[in-house]
C-alpha positions as CSV (number, residue, x, y, z in Angstrom):
1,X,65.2,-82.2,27.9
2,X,67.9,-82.7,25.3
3,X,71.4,-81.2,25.5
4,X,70.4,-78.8,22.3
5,X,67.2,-77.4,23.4
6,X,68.7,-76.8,27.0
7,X,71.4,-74.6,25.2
8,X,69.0,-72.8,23.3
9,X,67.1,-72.0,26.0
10,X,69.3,-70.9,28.1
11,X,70.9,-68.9,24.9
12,X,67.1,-66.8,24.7
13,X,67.0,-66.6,28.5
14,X,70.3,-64.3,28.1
15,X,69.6,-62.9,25.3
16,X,66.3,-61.5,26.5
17,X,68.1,-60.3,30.1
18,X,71.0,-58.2,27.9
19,X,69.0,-56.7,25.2
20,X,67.1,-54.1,26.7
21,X,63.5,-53.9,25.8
22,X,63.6,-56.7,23.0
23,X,60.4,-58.2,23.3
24,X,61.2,-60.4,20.6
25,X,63.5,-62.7,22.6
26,X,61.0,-62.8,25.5
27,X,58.7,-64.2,23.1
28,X,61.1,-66.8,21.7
29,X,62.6,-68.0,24.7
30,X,58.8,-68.9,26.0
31,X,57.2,-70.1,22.7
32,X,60.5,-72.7,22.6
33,X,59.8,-73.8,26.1
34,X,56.5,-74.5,24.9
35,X,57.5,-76.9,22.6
36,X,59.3,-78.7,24.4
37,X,56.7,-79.6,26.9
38,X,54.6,-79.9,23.9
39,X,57.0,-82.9,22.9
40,X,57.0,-84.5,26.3
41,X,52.9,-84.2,26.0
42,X,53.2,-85.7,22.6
43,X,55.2,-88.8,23.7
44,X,53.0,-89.6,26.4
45,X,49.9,-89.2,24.8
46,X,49.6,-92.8,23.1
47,X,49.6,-94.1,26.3
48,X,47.8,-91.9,28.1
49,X,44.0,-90.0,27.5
50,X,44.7,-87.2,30.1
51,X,48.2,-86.3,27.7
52,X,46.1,-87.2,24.1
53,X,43.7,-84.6,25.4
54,X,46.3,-82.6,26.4
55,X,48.0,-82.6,22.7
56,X,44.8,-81.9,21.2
57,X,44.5,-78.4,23.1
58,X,48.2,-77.5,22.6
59,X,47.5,-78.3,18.5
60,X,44.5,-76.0,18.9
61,X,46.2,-73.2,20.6
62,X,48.7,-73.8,18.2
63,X,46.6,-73.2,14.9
64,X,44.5,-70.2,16.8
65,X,47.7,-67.9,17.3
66,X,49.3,-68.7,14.1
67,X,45.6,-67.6,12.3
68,X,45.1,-64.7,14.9
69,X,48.8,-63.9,14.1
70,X,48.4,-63.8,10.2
71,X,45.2,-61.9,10.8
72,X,46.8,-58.8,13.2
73,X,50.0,-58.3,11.5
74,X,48.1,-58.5,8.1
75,X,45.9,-55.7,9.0
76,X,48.4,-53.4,10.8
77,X,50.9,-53.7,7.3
78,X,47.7,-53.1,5.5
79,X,47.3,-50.1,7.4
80,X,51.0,-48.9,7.3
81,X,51.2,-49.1,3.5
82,X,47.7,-47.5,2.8
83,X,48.2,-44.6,4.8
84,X,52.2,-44.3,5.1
85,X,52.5,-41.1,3.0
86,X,49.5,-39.4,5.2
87,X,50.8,-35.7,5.3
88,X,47.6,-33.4,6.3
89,X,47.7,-30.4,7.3
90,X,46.8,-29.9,11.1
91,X,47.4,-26.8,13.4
92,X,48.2,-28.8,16.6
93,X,50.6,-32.1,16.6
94,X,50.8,-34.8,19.3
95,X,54.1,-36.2,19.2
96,X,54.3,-39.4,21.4
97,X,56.9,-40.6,23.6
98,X,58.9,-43.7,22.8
99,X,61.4,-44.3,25.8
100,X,64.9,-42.6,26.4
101,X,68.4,-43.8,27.0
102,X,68.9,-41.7,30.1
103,X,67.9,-38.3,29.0
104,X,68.4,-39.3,25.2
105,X,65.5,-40.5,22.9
106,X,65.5,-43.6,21.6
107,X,66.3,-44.3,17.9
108,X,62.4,-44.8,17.6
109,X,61.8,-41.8,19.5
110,X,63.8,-40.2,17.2
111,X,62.4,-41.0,14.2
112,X,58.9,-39.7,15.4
113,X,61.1,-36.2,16.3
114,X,63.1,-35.9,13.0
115,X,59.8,-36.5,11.2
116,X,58.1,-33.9,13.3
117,X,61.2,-31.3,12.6
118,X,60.3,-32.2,8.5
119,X,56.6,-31.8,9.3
120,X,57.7,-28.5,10.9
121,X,60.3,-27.1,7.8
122,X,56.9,-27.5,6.0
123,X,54.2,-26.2,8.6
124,X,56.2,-23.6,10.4
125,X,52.3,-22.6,12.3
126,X,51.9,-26.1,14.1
127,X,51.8,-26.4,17.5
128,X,53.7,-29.7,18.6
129,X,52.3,-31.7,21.8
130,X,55.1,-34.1,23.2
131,X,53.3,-36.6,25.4
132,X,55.6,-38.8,27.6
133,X,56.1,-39.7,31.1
134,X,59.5,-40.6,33.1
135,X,60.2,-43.8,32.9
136,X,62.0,-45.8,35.8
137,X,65.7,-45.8,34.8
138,X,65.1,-42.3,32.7
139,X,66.7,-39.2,33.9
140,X,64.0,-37.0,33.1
141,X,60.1,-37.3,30.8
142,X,60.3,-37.9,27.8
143,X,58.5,-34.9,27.0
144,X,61.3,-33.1,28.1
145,X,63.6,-34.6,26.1
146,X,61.2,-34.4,23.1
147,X,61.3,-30.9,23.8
148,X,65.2,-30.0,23.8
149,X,65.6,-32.0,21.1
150,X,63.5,-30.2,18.9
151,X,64.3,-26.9,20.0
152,X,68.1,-28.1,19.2
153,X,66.0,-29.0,15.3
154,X,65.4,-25.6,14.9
155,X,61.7,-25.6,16.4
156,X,60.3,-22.7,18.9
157,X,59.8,-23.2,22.4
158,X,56.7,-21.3,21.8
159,X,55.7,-24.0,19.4
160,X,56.2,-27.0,21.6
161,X,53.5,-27.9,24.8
162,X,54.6,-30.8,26.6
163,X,52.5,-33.5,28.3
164,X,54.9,-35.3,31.2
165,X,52.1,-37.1,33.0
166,X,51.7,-40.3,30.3
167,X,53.1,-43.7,30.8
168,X,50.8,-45.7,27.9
169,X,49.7,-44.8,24.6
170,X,46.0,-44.5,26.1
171,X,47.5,-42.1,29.2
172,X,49.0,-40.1,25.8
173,X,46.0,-39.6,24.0
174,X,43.3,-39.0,27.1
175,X,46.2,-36.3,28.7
176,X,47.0,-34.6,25.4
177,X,42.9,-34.7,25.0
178,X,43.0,-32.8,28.6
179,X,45.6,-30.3,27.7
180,X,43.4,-29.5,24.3
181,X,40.1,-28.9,26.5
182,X,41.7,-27.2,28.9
183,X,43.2,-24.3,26.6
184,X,40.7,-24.2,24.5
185,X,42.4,-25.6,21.5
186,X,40.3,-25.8,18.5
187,X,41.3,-26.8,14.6
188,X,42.7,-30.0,12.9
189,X,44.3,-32.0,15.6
190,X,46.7,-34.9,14.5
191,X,48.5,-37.5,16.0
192,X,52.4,-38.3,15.2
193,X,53.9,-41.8,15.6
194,X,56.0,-44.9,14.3
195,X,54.3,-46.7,11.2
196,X,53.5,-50.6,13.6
197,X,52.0,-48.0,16.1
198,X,49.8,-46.5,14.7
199,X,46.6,-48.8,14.2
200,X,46.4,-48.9,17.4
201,X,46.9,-45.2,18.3
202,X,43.4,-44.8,16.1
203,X,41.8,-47.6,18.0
204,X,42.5,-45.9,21.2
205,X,41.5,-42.5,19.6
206,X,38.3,-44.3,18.8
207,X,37.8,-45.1,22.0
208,X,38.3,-41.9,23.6
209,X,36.1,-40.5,21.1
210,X,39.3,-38.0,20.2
211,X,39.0,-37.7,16.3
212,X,43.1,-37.3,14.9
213,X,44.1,-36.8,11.7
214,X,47.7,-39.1,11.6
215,X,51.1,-38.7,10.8
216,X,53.0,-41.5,10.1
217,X,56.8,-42.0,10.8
218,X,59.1,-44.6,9.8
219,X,60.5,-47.3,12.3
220,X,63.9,-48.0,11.9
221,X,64.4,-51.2,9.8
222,X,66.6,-53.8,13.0
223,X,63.7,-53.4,15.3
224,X,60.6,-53.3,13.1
225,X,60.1,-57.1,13.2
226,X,60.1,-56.6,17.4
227,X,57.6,-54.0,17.4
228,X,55.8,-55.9,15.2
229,X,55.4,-58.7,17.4
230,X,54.7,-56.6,20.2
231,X,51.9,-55.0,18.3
232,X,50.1,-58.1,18.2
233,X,50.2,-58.7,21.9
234,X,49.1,-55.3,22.4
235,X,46.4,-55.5,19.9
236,X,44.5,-58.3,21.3
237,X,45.3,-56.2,25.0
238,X,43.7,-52.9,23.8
239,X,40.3,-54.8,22.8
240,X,40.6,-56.8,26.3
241,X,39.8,-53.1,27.8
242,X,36.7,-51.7,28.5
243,X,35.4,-49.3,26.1
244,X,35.8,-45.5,28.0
């Protein structure tokens, strides 16, 4: 291995450790190793079958994420910027959790929460549900947090029903679908989250046979690339699942 790539390795290797939930370096720090054994395949494979064989599979698992890539991402900005400026009119909300910095949403929590405090200056009627688990190193659920921090927006605790059981998009969905059976909750339902997120909250939806009219919320710009990428991941994970 050469001096350069060592560095650079070991540069994404840290990187990935100190930025907290950055998928992106995770990603970076792997697809670089793969090259590099990629290039000790290559210079082996003139002199070798077993290697030449070898570089021909790399080359084709190359070309099939780069298409599969293209392909994903290109249908979930298709999504985002044909249905970005949804706004319908729905009676009961799900809001979904997004992580918390303690007992403090996340900037991309927030964003879901200051769009639902706009959706609410506009629907004062709607009933909110904030789905979202505790996470390990998070002080309390992330409904909960939800919660205060819309009642601190100006929204009603009688307007807010919270979901604390979730720890997946598909948990959010088939709990929130409980809570709505349960109590009897009929009327447009919706479903509230970040732009990238969204194809696949309607997949799942799909799944679950839960028909949701959505709301989309922005993602703020510095991390949209990383969810992005996650997305794609996530995608291919979501149709690896039996259907329910």
């Amino acid at each position: 291995m050469k001096k350069l790539d060592f560095i650079i390795l070991i540069f994404l290797f840290i990187c990935s450790l100190l930025v907290k939930s950055s998928f992106g370096f995770r990603f970076l720090f792997l697809f670089y190793a793969s090259l590099i054994i990629y290039k000790n395949i290559a210079l082996k494979a003139d002199k070798n079958k077993f290697f030449k064989f070898l570089k021909k599979i790399c080359k084709l698992g190359y070309c099939l994420f780069f298409f599969s890539f293209i392909i994903v991402e290109g249908v979930i900005l298709k999504d985002i910027l044909v249905n970005r400026n949804n706004n319908p009119k729905v009676k009961y909300l799900i809001v979904l959790g997004a992580g918390l910095k303690g007992d403090i949403p996340s900037e991309v929590l927030k964003y879901r929460l200051n769009k639902a405090v706009e959706y609410y200056k506009k629907n004062p009627d709607t009933i909110f549900i904030v789905s979202g688990g505790q996470g390990k190193d998070e002080w309390i659920s992330e409904a909960e947090a939800m919660n205060i921090y819309l009642f601190k927006k100006g929204v009603p605790l009688k307007n807010i029903i919270k979901e604390d059981k979730s720890t997946s998009t598909y948990e959010n969905l088939k709990f929130s679908d409980k809570i709505i059976k349960e109590k009897g909750i009929t009327g447009d339902i919706g479903v509230m989250s970040n732009n990238f997120h969204m194809y696949r909250v309607k997949l799942i939806s799909k799944k679950l046979n839960f028909p949701l009219k959505t709301v989309y919320a922005e993602t703020p710009a510095i991390v949209f690339p990383n969810y992005m990428l996650r997305e794609y991941f996530a995608f291919f994970n979501e149709y690896r699942k039996k259907e329910v």
